[in-house]
C-alpha positions, 0 to 999 in steps of 0.5 A: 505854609505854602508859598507860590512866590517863585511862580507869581513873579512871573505875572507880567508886570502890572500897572493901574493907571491913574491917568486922567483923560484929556481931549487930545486924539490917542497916540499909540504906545510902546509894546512892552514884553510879557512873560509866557504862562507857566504850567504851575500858573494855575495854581496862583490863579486859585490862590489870588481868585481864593484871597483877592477879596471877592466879598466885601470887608465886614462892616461896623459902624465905628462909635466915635469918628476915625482917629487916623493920627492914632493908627493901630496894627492888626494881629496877625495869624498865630504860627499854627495858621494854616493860610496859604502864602501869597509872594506880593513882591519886595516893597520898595519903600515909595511912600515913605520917600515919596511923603518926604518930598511930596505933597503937604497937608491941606486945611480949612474946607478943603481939609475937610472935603477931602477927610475920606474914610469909608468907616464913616460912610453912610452907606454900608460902612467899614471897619476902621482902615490904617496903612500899619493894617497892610503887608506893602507888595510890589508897585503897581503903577504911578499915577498923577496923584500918588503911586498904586501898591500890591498889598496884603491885609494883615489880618485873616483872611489876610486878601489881595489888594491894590492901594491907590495913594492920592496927594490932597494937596495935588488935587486941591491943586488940580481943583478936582475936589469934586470929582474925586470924591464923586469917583469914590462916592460912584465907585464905593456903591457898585458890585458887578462882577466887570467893574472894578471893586473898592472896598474901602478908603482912609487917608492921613494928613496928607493923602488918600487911599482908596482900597481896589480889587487887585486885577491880577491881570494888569491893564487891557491896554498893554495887552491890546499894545502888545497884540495891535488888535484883537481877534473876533472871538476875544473882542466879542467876549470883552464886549458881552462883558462891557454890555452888561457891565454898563447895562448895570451903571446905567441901571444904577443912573451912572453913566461912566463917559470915558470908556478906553482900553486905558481904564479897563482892566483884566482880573486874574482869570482874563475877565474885564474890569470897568475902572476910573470912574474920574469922569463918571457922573450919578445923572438920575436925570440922565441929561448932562452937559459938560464937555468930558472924556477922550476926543476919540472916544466923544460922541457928536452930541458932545463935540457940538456941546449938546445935551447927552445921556447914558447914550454916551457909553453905547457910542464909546462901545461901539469905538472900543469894539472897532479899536479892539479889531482895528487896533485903532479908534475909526475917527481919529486923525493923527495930522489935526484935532479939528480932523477928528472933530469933523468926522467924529461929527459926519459919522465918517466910519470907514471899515477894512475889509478883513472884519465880519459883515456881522461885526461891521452890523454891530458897530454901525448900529451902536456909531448913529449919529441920532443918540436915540437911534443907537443899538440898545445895550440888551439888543446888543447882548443878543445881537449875532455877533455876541451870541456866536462867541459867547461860551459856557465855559470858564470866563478864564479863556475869554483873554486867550483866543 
């Protein structure tokens, strides 16, 4: 049995965050120190990529519905095994001290909104999923609703996951029910290689667990944090990656409505992820009204309370792209919220003179006031800017230049 753990305590120090949006401009955050690659990372690389789950569980629709209060542990490999070892880091026992001291079991027809088992799904259903069939790693990150957890599975071939804890009675207390079934009903359906994968979800009396690809990466924000912006050729990558992702979502009638560095995510060989689907919406009709996302980000269809459709996210790439190479979003205005309404509304877009002509072009056609007159996701794909930078070669560099 090989183990790599002595290298993969040197991955920087991961969170996912489970933040929900709110409509306040973004403040910027502390810069936290990173760890240096090392020469032997490589391997941990082939290892993670090799056990991180890149297919889906084996399905099996269970004869009678999940019985959670009667959790059995999976057998683990036999000592002949020959299965690479994969240092998760030390559990620090969160859950079960956290399920002393918080939350409480919910009953009635919350109970039953909220009895999520992806066993049981209609669609591509799983096996059956307990908290004993995990191997609990090292914290993630802390969110509203509960902590995020590297795991192992006990059984072959034994993959790498983050497991997200959610408190029902919190969200009940949240009222947003709705909203989080919707998150897992969205996100269950989606397989695209920079959206983030759940692979499944059970819960118990008092909380939810939804199973997620580990982005061995941790979050894009930190790294953006860490650098204050990106340069062209890195930026330009993420925004490929981000383009044909929501070309997806939006082929799929999923308009996600709260792009942000905060819910992307880095998978182990640099590529972006697509997470927190909590404001995304199935809009097959494709024309929706509610009030959502961050104030940054919001288009003026939506600060001035008209209709909007998947347009939306073709607006919050056009922001993410400049935030990526400014180090901040282009309308915000620390001094007053109504500030950043106002130019958000005005298309009050102001470049520096240190980005390209060809990225300025780029951002000005998808930031239109007019929804209807913004850059297309696949013209965007070929737009100069895109092609210029766009390799053949490993994804992997995309983080690195």
């Amino acid at each position: 049995m090989t183990s790599v753990g002595s290298v993969t305590r040197q991955i920087a120090a991961l969170e996912i965050s489970t933040k929900k949006p709110t409509l306040v401009p973004s403040s910027s955050s502390t810069t936290r120190p990173t760890h240096s690659k090392q020469p032997s990372q490589t391997n941990v690389t082939k290892l993670l990529t090799k056990f991180a789950a890149p297919k889906p569980f084996p399905s099996s629709k269970p004869t009678q519905p999940s019985n959670l209060r009667q959790a059995t542990r999976q057998p683990s490999p036999g000592p002949g095994s020959t299965q690479p070892a994969i240092d998760i880091g030390r559990y620090d026992g969160g859950l079960e001290i956290e399920d002393e001291k918080r939350g409480e079991a919910v009953h009635g027809e919350a109970a039953e909104d909220l009895a999520l088992d992806s066993s049981v799904s209609r669609k591509c259903p799983t096996r059956e999923w307990h908290l004993s069939d995990f191997d609990m790693g090292r914290p993630l990150g802390k969110g509203k609703f509960g902590r995020v957890y590297m795991v192992r599975t006990k059984s072959a071939p034994k993959y790498i996951l983050a497991l997200k804890t959610l408190y029902k009675s919190e969200i009940v207390q949240s009222k947003v029910e709705k909203q989080i079934r919707r998150e897992i009903e969205i996100q269950q359906n989606l397989r695209h290689p920079n959206v983030l994968r759940l692979y499944g979800y059970f819960h118990d009396s008092k909380r939810i667990f939804l199973m997620l690809e580990f982005a061995g990466k941790g979050e894009l924000y930190k790294q953006l944090s860490k650098h204050g912006c990106f340069s062209e050729k890195r930026s330009s990558r993420y925004i490929d990656q981000m383009a044909d992702a929501l070309m997806y979502l939006h082929g799929k009638h999923v308009i996600h409505r709260d792009i942000k560095p905060e819910n992307l995510l880095l998978g182990i060989n640099g590529e972006l992820k697509i997470g927190d689907f909590g404001w995304s919406v199935h809009a097959p009709g494709n024309r929706r009204m509610t009030l959502c996302g961050t104030l940054d980000y919001l288009p003026p269809e939506m600060v001035e309370g008209r209709e909007h459709n998947e347009k939306v996210d073709y607006w919050a790439l056009g922001v993410l792209t400049y935030e990526f190479l400014i180090g901040n979003p282009p309308f915000e205005d620390r001094s007053s919220v109504n500030n950043t309404y106002r130019r958000i509304a005005k298309v009050d877009l102001k470049f520096p003179p240190t980005i390209s002509v060809e990225v300025k072009d780029l951002i000005s056609k998808l930031l239109q006031y007019d929804p209807g007159r913004r850059l297309a996701l696949s013209a965007v794909l070929h737009h100069p800017w895109i092609v210029k930078y766009r390799s053949k070669i490993s994804i992997r560099d995309s983080g690195d230049a």
